[in-house]
C-alpha positions as CSV (number, residue, x, y, z in Angstrom):
1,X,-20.8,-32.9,-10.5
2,X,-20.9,-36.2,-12.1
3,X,-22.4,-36.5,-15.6
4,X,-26.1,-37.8,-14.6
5,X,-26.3,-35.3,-12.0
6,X,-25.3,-32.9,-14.0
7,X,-28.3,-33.9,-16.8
8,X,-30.6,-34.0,-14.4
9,X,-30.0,-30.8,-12.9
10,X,-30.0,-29.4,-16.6
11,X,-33.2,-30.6,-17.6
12,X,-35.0,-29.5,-14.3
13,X,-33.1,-25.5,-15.9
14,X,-34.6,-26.2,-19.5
15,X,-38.2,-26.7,-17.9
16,X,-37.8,-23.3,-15.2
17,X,-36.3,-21.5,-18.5
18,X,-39.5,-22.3,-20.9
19,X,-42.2,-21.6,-17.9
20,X,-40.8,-18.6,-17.0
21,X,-39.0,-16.6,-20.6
22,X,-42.4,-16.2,-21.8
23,X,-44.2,-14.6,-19.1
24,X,-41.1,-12.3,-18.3
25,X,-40.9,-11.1,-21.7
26,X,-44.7,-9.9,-21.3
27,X,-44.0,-8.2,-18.2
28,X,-40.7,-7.0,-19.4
29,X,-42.9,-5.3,-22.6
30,X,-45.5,-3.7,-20.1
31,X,-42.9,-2.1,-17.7
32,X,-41.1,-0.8,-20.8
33,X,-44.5,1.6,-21.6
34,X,-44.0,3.4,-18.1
35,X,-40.4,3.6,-17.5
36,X,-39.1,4.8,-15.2
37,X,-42.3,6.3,-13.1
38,X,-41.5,3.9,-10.5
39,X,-45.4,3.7,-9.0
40,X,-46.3,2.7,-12.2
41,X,-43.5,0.6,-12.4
42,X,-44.3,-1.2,-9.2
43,X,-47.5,-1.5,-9.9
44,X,-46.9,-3.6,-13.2
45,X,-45.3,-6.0,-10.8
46,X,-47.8,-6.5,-8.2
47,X,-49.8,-7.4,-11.5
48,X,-47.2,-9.6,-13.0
49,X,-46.4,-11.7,-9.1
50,X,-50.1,-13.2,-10.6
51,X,-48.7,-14.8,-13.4
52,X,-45.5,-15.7,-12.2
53,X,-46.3,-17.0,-8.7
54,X,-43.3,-19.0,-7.7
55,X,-41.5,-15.4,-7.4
56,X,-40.1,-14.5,-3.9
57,X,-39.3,-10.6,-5.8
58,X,-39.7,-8.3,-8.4
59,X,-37.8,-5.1,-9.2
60,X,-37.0,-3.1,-12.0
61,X,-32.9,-1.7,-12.6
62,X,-31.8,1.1,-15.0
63,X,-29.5,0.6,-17.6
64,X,-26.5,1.0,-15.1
65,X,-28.0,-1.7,-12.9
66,X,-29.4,0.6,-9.9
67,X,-32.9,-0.2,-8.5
68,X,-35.4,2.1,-9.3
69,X,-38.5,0.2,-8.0
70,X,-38.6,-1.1,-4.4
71,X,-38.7,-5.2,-3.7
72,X,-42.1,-6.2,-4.9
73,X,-43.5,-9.2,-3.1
74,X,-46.6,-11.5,-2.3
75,X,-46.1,-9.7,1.1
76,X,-45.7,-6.0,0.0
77,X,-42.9,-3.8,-1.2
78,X,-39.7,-3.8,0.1
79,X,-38.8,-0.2,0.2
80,X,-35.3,-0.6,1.4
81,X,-34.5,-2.2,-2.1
82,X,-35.0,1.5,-3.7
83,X,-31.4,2.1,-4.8
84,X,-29.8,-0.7,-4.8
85,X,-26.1,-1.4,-7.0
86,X,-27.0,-4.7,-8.5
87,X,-24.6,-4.1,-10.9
88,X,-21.5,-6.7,-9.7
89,X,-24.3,-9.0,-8.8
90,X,-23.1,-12.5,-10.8
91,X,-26.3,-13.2,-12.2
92,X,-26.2,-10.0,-14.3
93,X,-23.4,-10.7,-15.7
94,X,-25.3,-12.3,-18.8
95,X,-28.0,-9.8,-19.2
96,X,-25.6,-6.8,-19.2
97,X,-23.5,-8.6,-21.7
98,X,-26.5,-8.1,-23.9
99,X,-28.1,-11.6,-23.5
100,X,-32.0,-10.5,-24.2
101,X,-33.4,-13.1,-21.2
102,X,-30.5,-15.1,-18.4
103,X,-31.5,-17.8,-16.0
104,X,-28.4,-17.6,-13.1
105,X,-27.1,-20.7,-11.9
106,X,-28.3,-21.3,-8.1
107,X,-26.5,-19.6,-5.2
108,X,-26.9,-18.7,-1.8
109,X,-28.7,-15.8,-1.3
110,X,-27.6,-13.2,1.1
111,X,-30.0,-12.8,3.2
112,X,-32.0,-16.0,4.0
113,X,-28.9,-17.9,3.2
114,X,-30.7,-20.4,1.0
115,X,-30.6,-22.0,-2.4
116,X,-31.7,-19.7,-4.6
117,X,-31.8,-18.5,-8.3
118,X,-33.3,-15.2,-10.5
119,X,-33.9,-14.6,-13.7
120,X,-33.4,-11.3,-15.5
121,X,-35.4,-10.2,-18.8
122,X,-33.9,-6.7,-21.0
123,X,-36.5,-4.2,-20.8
124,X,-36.4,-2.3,-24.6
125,X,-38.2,-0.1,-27.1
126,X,-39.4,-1.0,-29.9
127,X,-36.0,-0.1,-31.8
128,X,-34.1,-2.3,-29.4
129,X,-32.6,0.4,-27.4
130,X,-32.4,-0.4,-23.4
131,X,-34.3,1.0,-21.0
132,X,-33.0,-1.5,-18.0
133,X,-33.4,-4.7,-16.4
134,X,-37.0,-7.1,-14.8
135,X,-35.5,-9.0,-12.0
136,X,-37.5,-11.8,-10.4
137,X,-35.7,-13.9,-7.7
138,X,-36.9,-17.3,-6.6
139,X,-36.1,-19.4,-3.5
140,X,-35.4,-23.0,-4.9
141,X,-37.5,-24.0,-2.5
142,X,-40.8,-22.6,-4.0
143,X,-40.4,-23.3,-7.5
144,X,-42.6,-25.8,-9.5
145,X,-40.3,-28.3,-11.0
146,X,-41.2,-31.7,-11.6
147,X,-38.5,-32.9,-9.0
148,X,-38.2,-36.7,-9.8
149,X,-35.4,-38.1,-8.0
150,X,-31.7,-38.7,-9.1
151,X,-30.9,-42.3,-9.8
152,X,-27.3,-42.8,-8.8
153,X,-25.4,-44.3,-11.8
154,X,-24.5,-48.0,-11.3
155,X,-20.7,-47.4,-12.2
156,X,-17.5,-47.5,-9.9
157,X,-16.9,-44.6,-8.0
158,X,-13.3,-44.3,-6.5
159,X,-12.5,-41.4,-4.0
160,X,-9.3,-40.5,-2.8
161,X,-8.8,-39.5,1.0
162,X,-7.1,-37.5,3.6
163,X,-3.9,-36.9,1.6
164,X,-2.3,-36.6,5.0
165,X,-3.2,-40.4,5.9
166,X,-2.3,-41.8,2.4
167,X,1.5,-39.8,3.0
168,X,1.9,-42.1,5.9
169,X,0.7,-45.2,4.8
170,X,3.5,-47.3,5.1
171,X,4.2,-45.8,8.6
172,X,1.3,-47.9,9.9
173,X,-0.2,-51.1,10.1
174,X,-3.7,-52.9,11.0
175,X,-4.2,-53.2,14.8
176,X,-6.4,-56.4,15.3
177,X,-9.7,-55.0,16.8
178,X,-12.2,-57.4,18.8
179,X,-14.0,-58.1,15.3
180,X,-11.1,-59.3,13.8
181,X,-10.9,-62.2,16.6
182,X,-14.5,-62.8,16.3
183,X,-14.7,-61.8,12.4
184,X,-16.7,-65.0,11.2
185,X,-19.8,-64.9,13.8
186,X,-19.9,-61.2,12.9
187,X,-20.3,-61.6,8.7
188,X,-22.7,-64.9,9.4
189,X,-25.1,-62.6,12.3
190,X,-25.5,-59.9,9.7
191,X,-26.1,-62.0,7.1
192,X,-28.6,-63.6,8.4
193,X,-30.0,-59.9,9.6
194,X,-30.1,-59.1,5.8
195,X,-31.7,-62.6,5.0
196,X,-34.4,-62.5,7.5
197,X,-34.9,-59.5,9.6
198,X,-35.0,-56.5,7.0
199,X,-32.1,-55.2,6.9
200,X,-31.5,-53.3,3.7
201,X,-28.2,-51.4,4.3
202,X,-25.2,-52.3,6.4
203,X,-21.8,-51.5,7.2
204,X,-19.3,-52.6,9.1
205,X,-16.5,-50.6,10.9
206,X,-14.0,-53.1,11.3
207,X,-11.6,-51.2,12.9
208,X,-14.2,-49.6,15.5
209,X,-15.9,-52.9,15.5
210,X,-19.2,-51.7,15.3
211,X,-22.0,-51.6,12.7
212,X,-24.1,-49.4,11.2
213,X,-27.7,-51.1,9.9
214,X,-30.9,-49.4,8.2
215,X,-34.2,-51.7,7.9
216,X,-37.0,-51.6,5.8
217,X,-39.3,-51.3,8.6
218,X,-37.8,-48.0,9.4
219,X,-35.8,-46.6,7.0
220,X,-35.1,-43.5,8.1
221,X,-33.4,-44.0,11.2
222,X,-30.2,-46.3,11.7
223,X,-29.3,-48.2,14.6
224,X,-25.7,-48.6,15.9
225,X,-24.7,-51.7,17.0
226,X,-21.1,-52.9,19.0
227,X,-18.9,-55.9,19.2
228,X,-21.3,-57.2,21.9
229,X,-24.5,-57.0,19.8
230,X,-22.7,-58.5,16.8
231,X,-21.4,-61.4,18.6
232,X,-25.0,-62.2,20.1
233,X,-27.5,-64.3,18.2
234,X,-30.0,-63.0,20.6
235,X,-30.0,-59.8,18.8
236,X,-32.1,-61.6,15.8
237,X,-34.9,-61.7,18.2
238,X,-35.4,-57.9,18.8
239,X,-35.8,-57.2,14.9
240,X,-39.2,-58.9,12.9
241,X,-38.7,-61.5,10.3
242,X,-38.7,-59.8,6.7
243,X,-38.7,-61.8,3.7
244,X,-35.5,-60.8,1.7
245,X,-36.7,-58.1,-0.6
246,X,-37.8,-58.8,-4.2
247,X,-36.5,-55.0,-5.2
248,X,-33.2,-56.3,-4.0
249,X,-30.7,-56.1,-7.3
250,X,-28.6,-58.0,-5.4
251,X,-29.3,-62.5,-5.2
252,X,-29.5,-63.2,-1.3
253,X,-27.4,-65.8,-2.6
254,X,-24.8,-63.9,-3.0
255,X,-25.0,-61.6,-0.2
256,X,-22.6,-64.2,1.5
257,X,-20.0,-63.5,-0.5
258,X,-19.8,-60.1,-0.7
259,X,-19.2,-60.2,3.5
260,X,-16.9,-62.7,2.5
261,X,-14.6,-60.5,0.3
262,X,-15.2,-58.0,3.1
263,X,-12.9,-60.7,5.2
264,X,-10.6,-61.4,2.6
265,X,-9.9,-57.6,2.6
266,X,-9.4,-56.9,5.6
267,X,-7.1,-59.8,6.5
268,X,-5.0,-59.2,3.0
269,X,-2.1,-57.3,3.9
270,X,-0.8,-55.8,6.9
271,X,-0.5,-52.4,5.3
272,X,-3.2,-52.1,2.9
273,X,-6.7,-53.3,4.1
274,X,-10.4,-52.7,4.4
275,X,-11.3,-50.0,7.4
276,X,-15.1,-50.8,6.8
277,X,-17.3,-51.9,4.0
278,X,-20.7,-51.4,3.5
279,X,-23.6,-53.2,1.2
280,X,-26.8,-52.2,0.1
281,X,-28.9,-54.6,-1.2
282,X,-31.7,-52.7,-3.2
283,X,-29.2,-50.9,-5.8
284,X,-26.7,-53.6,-5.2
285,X,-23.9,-51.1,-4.4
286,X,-20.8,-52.0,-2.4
287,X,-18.9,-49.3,-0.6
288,X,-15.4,-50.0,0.7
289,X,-12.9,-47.6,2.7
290,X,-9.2,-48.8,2.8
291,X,-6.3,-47.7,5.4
292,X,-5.1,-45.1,2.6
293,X,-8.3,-43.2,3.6
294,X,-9.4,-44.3,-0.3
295,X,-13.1,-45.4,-0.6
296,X,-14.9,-46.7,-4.2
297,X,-18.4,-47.9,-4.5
298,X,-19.2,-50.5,-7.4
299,X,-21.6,-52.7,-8.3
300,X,-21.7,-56.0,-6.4
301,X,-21.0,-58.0,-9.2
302,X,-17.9,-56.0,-10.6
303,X,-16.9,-55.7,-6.8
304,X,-16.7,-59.9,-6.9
305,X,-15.2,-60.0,-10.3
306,X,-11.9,-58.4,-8.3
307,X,-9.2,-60.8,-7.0
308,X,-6.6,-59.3,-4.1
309,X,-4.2,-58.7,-6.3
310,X,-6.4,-56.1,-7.7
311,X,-6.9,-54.3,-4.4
312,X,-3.1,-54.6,-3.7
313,X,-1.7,-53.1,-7.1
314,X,-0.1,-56.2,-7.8
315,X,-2.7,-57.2,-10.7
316,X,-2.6,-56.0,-13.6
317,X,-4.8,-53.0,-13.4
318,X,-3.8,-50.5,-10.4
319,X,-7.1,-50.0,-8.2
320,X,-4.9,-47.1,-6.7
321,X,-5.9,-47.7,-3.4
């Protein structure tokens, strides 16, 4: 997980922890009066799903970790839970070291095979000694986090491949497709696609010779285009006309020359050249997959800054492929 992901995902933890420490303590505290008459027990937690209401379950464990309240959910109880050896269960790991309240990290639950998490509080007297465990599970799905989307990192990404394809590099070479012979009407159709006709995202499959395009008109779906389609101006007349996009971070000036490069790298060496490239205009992020399998994703700008030699390990700084 790369650093800002990682943030993220830790803050979004920091805010579950402080909504729900509190309110487990308190219900932790009331089970500890009545333990371990489990109908009292259970019905502490049908009280306490009010105040935590994001909870999918709650049960109550001995000191050894073995359920002695059934499942209690919005739904009912869950009397085949009675029993149960939670005890090599990862998210108790914490709490049986002795840590008094243990968010887990997410994992897939075992029976709805979804993303999921749970929280256990120490149930104690009032000299510390323990009684057992509150265990409240949540489906990821259901719990109220603020949720405000993850803003990929406008850095260079590099990704190495199929270690089995970079082994045999040098075994192969580039097989002129049909857009290699008709390279330069393909680069100045999309760009004018991008330009005009709302195209926001595009790649290019050089080798397949086919294209992959996403508009702003319908984002969510891409269309697939072939050699044919690429090669025929017509095509301009099946998409509307879309003013290049003032969120772009990318100039439509130099859209140009990032299709450009695209040709550059794929014509640069009979060994070592671009498979397909990709460009999307409102975070300005180029995407590039070579013949070693290797792909990177850099800003456009730092993406133009880069001669061949760069590409081909014969610059000064090794771009590794």
């Amino acid at each position: 997980m790369n650093q800002g992901l990682r943030i993220a995902v830790t803050r979004q933890r920091m805010l579950l922890r402080a909504h729900l420490a509190a309110t487990m303590e308190r219900l932790a505290r009331a089970c500890g009066l009545v333990f371990p008459e489990r109908l009292a027990l259970e019905q502490q937690l049908r009280e306490g799903l009010e105040s935590i209401r994001s909870c999918k379950y709650l049960y109550v464990l001995d000191r050894d970790a073995h359920q002695v309240t059934a499942n209690v959910s919005p739904k009912g109880l869950m009397e085949e839970h009675f029993g149960r050896d939670r005890s090599r269960r990862p998210y108790l790991a914490e709490a049986l070291a002795g840590e008094p309240f243990h968010l887990s990290q997410a994992y897939i639950s075992r029976n709805a095979r979804r993303p999921s998490l749970t929280a256990v509080q120490r149930i104690e007297v009032g000299d510390g000694r323990l009684l057992g465990y509150l265990g409240a599970d949540f489906d990821l799905r259901e719990l109220p986090l603020t949720r405000e989307i993850y803003e990929q990192p406008q850095q260079w990404i590099q990704l190495k491949g199929d270690p089995a394809i970079r082994g045999g590099l040098f075994y192969q070479q580039r097989v002129e497709s049909l857009m290699d012979g008709r390279i330069d009407e393909v680069l100045d159709l999309l760009a004018e696609l991008v330009a005009v006709h709302g195209v926001f995202h595009g790649k290019l499959h050089f080798s397949s010779s086919r294209a992959t395009l996403w508009l702003v008109d319908d984002p969510f779906r891409f269309r697939i285009l072939d050699i044919d389609d690429l090669t025929d101006p017509d095509i301009c007349l099946a998409y509307p006309q879309r003013s290049y996009p003032e969120g772009a971070d990318i100039p439509l000036a130099r859209v140009g020359e990032v299709f450009r490069t695209f040709r550059a790298l794929r014509f640069m060496d009979e060994t070592i050249y671009l498979r397909s490239g990709s460009l999307n205009v409102f975070n300005g992020i180029v995407g590039l997959n070579f013949s070693c399998d290797g792909s990177h994703y850099m800003p456009w700008n730092e993406f133009l800054d880069k001669n061949l030699g760069f590409w081909l390990g014969t610059d000064e700084a090794d771009s590794n492929g």
